[in-house]
C-alpha positions as CSV (number, residue, x, y, z in Angstrom):
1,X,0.0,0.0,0.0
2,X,1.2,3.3,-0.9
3,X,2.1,5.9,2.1
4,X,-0.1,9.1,2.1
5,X,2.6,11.2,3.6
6,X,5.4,12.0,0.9
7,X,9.0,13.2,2.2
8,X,7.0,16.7,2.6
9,X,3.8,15.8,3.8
10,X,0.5,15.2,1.3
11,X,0.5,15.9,-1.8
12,X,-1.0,15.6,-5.6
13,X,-3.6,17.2,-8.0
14,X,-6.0,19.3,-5.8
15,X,-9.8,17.6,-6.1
16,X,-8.2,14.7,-8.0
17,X,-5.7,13.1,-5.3
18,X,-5.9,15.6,-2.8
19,X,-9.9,16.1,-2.2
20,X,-12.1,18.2,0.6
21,X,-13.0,14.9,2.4
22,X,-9.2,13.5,2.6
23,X,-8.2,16.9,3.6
24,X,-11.4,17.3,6.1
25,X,-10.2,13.0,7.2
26,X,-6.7,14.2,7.7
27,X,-7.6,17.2,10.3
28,X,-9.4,15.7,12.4
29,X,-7.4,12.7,12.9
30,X,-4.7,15.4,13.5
31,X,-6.3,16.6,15.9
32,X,-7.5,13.6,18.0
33,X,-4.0,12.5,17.9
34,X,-1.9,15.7,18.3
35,X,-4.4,17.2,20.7
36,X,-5.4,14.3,22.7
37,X,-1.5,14.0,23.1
38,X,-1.4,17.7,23.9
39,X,-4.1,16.7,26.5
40,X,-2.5,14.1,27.9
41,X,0.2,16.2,28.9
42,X,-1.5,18.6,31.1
43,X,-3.6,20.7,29.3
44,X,-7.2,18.5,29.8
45,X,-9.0,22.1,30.6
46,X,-8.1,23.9,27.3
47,X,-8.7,23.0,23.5
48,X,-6.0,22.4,21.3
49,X,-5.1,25.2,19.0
50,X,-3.8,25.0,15.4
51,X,-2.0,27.5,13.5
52,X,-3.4,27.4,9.7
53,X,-2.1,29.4,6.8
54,X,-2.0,28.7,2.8
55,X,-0.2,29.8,-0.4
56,X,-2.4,31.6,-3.2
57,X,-3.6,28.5,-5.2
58,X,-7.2,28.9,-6.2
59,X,-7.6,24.9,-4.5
60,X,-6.0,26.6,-1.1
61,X,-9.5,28.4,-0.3
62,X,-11.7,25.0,-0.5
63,X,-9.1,23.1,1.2
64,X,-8.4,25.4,4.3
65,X,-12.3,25.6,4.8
66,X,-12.0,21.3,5.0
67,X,-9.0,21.1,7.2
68,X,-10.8,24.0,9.4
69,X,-13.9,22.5,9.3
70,X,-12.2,18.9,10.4
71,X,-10.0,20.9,13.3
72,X,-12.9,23.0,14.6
73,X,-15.3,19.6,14.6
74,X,-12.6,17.6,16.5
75,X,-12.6,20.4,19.2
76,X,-9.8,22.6,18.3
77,X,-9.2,25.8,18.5
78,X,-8.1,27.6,14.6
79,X,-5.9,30.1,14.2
80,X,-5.6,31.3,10.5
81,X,-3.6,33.0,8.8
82,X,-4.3,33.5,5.4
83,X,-1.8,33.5,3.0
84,X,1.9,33.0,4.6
85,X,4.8,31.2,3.6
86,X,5.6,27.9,4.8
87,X,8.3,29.1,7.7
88,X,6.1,31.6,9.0
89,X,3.5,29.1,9.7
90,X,6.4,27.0,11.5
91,X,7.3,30.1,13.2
92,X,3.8,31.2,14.2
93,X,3.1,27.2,15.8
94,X,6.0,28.3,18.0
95,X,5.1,31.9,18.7
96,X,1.9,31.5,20.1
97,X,2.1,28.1,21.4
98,X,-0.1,26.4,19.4
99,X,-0.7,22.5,19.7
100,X,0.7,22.3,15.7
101,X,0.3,23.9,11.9
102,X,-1.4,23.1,8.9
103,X,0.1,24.2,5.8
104,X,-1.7,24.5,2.5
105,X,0.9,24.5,-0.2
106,X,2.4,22.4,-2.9
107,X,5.4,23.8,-2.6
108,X,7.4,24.4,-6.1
109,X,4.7,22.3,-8.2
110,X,2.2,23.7,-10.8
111,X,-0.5,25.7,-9.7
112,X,-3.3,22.4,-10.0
113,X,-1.3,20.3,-7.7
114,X,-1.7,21.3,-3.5
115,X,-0.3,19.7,-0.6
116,X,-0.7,19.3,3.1
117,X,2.3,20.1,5.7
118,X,2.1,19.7,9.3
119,X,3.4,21.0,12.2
120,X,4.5,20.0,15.5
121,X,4.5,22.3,18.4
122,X,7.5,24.2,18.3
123,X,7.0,24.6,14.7
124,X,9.0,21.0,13.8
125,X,7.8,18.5,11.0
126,X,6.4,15.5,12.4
127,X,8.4,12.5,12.8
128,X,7.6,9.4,10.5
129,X,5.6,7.3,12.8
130,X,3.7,10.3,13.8
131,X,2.2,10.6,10.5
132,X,1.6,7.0,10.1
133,X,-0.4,6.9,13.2
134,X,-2.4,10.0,11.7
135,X,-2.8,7.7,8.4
136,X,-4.0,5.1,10.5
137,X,-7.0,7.2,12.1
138,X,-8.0,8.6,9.5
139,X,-8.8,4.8,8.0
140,X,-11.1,4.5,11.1
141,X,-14.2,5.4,12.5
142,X,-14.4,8.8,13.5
143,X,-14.1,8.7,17.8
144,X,-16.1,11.2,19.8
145,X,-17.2,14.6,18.6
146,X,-17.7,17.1,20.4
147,X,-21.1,19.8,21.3
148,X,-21.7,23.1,22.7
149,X,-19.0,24.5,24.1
150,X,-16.8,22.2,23.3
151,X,-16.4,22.6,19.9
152,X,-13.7,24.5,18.6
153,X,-13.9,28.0,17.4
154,X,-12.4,29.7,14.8
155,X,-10.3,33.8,14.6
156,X,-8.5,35.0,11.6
157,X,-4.8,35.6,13.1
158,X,-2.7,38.0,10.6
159,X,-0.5,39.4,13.7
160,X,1.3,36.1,13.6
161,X,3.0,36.6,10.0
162,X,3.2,40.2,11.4
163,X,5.6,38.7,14.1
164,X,7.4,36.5,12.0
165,X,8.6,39.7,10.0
166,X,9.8,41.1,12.8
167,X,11.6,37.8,14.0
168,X,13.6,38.2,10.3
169,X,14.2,41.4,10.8
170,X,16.2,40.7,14.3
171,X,18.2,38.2,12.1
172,X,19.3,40.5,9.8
173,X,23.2,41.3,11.0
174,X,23.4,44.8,8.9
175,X,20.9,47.2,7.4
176,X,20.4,46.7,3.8
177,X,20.7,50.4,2.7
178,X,22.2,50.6,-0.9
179,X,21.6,47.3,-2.1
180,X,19.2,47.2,-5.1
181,X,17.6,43.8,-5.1
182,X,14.7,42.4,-7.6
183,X,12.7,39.8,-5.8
184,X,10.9,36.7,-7.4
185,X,8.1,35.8,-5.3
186,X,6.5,33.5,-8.0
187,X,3.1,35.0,-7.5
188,X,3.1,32.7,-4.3
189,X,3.1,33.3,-0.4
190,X,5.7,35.7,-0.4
191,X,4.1,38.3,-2.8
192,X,3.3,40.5,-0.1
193,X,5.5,39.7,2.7
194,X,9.1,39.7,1.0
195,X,9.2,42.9,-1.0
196,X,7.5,44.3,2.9
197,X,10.6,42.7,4.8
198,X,13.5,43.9,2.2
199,X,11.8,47.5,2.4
200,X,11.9,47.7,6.0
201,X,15.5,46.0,5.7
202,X,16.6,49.0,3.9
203,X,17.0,47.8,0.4
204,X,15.9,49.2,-2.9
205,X,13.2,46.5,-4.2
206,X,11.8,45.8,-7.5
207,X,9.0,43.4,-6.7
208,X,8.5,40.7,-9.7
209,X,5.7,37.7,-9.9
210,X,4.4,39.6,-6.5
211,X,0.9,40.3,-7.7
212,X,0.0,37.3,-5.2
213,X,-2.2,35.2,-8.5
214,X,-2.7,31.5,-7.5
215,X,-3.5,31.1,-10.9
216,X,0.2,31.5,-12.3
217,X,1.7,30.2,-9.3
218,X,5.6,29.0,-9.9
219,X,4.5,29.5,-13.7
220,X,8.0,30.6,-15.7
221,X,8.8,32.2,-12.1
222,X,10.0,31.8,-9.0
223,X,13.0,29.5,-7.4
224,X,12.9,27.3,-10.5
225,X,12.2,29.4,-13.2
226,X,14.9,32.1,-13.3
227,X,14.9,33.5,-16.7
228,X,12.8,36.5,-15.5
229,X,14.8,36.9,-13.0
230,X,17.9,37.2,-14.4
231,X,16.6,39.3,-17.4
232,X,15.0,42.0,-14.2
233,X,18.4,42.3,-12.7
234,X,20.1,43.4,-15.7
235,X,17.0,45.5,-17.1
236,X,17.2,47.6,-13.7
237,X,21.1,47.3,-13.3
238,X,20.4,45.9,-10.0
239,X,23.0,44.3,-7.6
240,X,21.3,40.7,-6.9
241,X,18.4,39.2,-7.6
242,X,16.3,36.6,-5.2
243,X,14.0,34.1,-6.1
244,X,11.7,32.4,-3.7
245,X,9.0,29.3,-4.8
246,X,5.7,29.1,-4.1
247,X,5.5,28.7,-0.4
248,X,9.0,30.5,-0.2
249,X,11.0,27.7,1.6
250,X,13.5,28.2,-0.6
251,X,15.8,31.0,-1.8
252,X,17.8,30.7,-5.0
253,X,20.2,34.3,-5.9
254,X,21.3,35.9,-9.3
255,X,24.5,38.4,-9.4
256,X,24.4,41.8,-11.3
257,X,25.7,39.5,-14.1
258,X,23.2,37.2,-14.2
259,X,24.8,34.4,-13.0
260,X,22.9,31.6,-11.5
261,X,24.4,31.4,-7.5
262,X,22.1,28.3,-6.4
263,X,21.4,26.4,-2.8
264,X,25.3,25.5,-2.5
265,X,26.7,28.3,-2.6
266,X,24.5,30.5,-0.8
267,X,25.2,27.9,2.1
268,X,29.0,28.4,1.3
269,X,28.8,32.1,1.8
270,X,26.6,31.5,5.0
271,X,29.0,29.2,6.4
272,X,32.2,31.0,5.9
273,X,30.5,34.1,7.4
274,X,28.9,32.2,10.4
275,X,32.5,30.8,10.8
276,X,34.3,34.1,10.4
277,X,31.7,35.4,13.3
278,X,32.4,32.3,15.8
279,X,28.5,31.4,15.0
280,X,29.1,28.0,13.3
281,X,28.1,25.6,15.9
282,X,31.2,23.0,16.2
283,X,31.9,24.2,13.2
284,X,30.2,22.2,10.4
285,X,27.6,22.5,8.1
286,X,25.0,19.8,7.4
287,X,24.0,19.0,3.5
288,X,22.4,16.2,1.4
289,X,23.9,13.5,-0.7
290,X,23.2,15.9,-4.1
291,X,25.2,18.8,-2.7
292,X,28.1,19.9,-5.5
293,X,31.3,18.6,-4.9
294,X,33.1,21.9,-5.1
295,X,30.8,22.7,-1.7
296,X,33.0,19.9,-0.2
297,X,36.4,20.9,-1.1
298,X,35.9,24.6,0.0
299,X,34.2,24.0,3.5
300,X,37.3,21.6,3.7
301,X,40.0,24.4,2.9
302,X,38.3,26.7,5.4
303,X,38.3,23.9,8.4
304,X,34.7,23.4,8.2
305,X,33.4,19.9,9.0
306,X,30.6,18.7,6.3
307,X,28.1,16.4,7.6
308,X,26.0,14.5,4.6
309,X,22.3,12.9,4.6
310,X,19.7,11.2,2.3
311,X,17.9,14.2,-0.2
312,X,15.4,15.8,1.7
313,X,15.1,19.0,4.1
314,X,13.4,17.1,6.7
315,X,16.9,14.8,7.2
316,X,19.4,17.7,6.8
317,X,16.7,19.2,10.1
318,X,17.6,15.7,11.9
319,X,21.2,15.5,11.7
320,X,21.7,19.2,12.6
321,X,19.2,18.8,15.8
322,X,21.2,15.1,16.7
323,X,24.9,16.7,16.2
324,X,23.5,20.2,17.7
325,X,24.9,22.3,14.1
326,X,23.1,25.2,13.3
327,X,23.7,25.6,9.5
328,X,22.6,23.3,6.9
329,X,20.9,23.1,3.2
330,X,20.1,21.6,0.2
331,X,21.4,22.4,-3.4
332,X,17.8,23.5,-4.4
333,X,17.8,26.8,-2.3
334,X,16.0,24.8,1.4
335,X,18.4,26.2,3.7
336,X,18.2,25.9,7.9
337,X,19.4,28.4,10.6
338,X,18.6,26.4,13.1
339,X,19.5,29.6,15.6
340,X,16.1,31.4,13.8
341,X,14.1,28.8,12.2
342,X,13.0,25.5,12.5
343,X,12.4,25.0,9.1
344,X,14.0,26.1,5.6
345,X,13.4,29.7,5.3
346,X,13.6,31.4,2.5
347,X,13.0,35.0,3.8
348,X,15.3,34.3,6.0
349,X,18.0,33.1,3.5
350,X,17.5,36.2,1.8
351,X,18.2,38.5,4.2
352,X,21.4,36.4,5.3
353,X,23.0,36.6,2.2
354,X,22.2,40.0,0.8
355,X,23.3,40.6,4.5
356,X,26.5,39.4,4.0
357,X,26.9,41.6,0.7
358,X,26.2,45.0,3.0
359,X,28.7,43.6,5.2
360,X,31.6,43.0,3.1
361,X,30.6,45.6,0.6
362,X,31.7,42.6,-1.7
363,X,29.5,41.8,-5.2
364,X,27.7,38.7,-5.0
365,X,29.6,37.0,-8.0
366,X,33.0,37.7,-5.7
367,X,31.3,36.5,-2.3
368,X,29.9,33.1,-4.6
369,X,33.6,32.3,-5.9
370,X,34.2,30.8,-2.3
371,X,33.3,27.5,-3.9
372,X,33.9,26.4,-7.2
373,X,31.4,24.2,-8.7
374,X,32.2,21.6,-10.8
375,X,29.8,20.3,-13.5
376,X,27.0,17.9,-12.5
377,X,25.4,16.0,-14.9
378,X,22.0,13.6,-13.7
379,X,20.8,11.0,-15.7
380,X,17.1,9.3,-14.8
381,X,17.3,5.7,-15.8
382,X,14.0,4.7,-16.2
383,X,12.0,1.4,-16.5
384,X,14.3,-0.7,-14.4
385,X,14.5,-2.4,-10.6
386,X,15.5,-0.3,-8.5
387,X,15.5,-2.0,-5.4
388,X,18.8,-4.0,-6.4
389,X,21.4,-0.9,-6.9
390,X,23.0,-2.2,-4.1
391,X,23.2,-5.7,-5.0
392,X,24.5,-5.7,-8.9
393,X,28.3,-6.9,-8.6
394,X,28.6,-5.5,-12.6
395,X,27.2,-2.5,-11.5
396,X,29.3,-2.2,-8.5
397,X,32.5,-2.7,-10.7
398,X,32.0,0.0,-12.7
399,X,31.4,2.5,-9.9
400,X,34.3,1.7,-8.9
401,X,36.0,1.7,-12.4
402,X,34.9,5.3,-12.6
403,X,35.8,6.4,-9.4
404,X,38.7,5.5,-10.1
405,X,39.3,7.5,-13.2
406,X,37.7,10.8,-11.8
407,X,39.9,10.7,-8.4
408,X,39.5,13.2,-6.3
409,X,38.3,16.0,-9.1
410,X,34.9,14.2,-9.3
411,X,32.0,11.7,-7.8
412,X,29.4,9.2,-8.1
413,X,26.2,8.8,-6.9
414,X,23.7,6.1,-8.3
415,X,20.2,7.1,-6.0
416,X,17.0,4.8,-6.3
417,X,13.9,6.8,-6.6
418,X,11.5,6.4,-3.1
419,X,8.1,6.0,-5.7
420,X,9.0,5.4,-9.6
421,X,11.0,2.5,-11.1
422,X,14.1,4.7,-12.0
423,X,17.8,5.0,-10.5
424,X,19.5,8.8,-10.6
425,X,23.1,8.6,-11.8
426,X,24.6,11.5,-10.6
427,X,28.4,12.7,-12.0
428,X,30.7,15.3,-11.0
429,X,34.0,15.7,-12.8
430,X,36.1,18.4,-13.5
431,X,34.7,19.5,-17.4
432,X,31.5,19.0,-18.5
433,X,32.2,17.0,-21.4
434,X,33.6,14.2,-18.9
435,X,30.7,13.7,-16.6
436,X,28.2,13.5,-19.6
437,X,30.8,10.8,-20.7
438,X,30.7,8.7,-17.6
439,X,26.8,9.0,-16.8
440,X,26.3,7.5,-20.0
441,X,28.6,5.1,-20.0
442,X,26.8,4.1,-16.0
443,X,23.3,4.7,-16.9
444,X,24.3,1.7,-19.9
445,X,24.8,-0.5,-17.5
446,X,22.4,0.1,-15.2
447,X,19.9,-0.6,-17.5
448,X,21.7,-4.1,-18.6
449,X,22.3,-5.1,-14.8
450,X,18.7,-3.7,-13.1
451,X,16.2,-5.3,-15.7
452,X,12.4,-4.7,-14.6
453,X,11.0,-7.6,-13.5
454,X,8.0,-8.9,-14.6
């Protein structure tokens, strides 16, 4: 049986595979676990209360009304709101209190697709079996519901997202005066709030994709669409650009030359400022398995320790809570300051990095040449088992064959896909031309060594 949670909650098609009644199902099973747990622990006298917010899909306003209605029917309390990014949902579950968070959001996907993200209190995704025992319920009967006075109520809460600007704000090290920065909000949760928070920082903002239209949400915009971007910053002569996605987890930066300076090295120029300020907890910086080699070699001329996980935010948020780090990201633009959020943030990312450019009075295309990357070619190698990447003695021989030839200039990575019947090749090497050489030559045999069965 397929799981319902995903490695970022629930997600799919909004009405298709993400419907009113599953979203309705999931809330209040939420909340007679999380609350009754919340219960448990002291608070038997008071309702549970649940922060809610949404990005701007058109599917986000049905959807919030279900997971409301589900919370509110189950005996909780509802805080919404409205639209918000992701981590100021996160933040506002820890601000006030609340019991958890419900976020409406797909995230980076096309404007049909919608998701559901929750919350624990203190604003921290829910562990695995948590949301397993939350699928569970929700296959059940429904348990008791409550009347009267019991049942929750409902208060539209903007103040929190006001709070969680001025939580950034605090986290800014300098004043932003002087910096002329376009910002891609992707006509998704940030419209509003990020051109708002880089005002009040002090820059000079040209607001792009910020008219806040579910409709063309992430559409040829936003964290992974950067054309526009890229084009604004030299239209306006401007000194950086920022993109977020739609529920602006992420942040992915252009220079004034409108060069590309993704997730890597953003967490590169974090680092080496963090370190430089005696802020890098033990210092060492957490990443995933996908994170450029050229990250690697310059945390290690610098001293810094690199600690590696499986893809996923959620894991790079383990490891640095386990080890006690502070710093940690993905190559996509998900980055975690664990000293400010519990969650990637990127508003927060932002105002780190364009931060760091006030500080140093240094051009983002200098500050970015603190790593170098090396070209990374992926190749999907579809239609094949999967589950036996481990196992294939041929394939094992030639991952070692061309490890071999790439040394220390380069890397391999063959990843099995969690859902599809594909393996990711993954090669670094020092030109282009090489990498593209040796994925080829791997993803060959991969598909002679993994046939499909049946």
């Amino acid at each position: 049986m397929t799981r319902l949670f995903g490695t970022d909650g629930v997600r799919g098609v909004a009405n298709v595979d993400l419907t009113a009644e599953q979203a309705l199902s999931l809330a209040s099973a939420a909340a007679e676990l999380l609350g009754g747990a919340a219960r448990a622990g002291g608070s038997a006298d008071r309702r549970p209360l649940v922060v809610v917010g949404r990005d701007t899909r058109p599917s986000g306003e049905f959807l919030e009304a279900a997971v409301v209605a589900g919370l509110a029917a189950s005996g909780a309390d509802v805080a919404r709101v409205g639209v918000a990014p992701t981590p100021a949902v996160a933040h506002a579950v820890a601000s006030s209190g609340a019991t958890f968070g419900v976020m409406l959001s797909a995230s980076h996907n096309p404007m049909p697709d919608n998701g559901i993200k929750l919350f624990a209190a203190g604003g921290l995704k829910l562990p695995d079996d948590v949301e397993d025992a939350i699928e569970r319920r929700m296959a059940q009967s429904p348990g008791h519901r409550p009347v009267g006075r019991e049942v929750g109520r409902v208060r539209d809460e903007p103040a929190l997202v006001d709070a969680y600007a001025d939580h950034l704000l605090a986290a800014l090290p300098v004043r932003l005066d002087g910096l002329r920065v376009v910002v891609d909000c992707a006509q998704g949760a940030a419209s509003t709030l990020a051109p708002r928070v880089l005002r009040a920082a002090g820059a000079d903002v040209i607001a792009l994709h910020a008219d806040g239209d579910g409709n063309a949400i992430n559409d040829g915009s936003g964290a992974t669409h950067l054309d526009s971007l890229r084009a604004a910053v030299l239209e306006q002569g401007a000194d950086v650009g920022i993109a977020h996605d739609g529920d602006a987890d992420r942040c992915l930066a252009v220079d004034a030359a409108g060069e590309v300076v993704d997730g890597d090295q953003i967490l590169a120029v974090c680092a080496l400022a963090m370190a430089e300020r005696g802020e890098l907890a033990h210092s060492t910086v957490v990443v995933t398995v996908m994170s450029n080699l050229g990250f690697h070699h310059a945390m290690r001329e610098a001293g810094i320790t690199v600690v590696t996980t499986p893809v996923g935010d959620r894991y790079v948020l383990e490891a640095m809570r386990a080890g006690g780090y502070v710093l940690g990201g993905e190559q996509s633009g998900h980055v975690v300051f664990l000293d400010h959020a519990t969650t990637g943030d990127g508003l927060l990312t932002a105002l780190r990095l364009l931060g760091r450019l006030a500080e140093t009075g240094q051009p983002l295309g200098e500050l970015a040449k603190a790593m170098t990357r090396l070209p990374q070619v992926l190749v999907n190698v579809r239609g094949v088992d999967r589950t036996r990447v481990g196992a294939s003695p041929e394939l094992h021989q030639a991952v070692a064959a061309a490890e071999a030839e790439l040394g220390d200039a380069g890397r391999v990575l063959l990843r099995p896909s969690g859902t599809e019947p594909l393996v990711r090749v993954m090669v670094e090497a020092e030109t282009d031309i090489l990498a593209r050489e040796i994925a080829g030559r791997l993803a060959a045999v991969v598909r002679v060594a993994l046939p499909a069965v049946g």
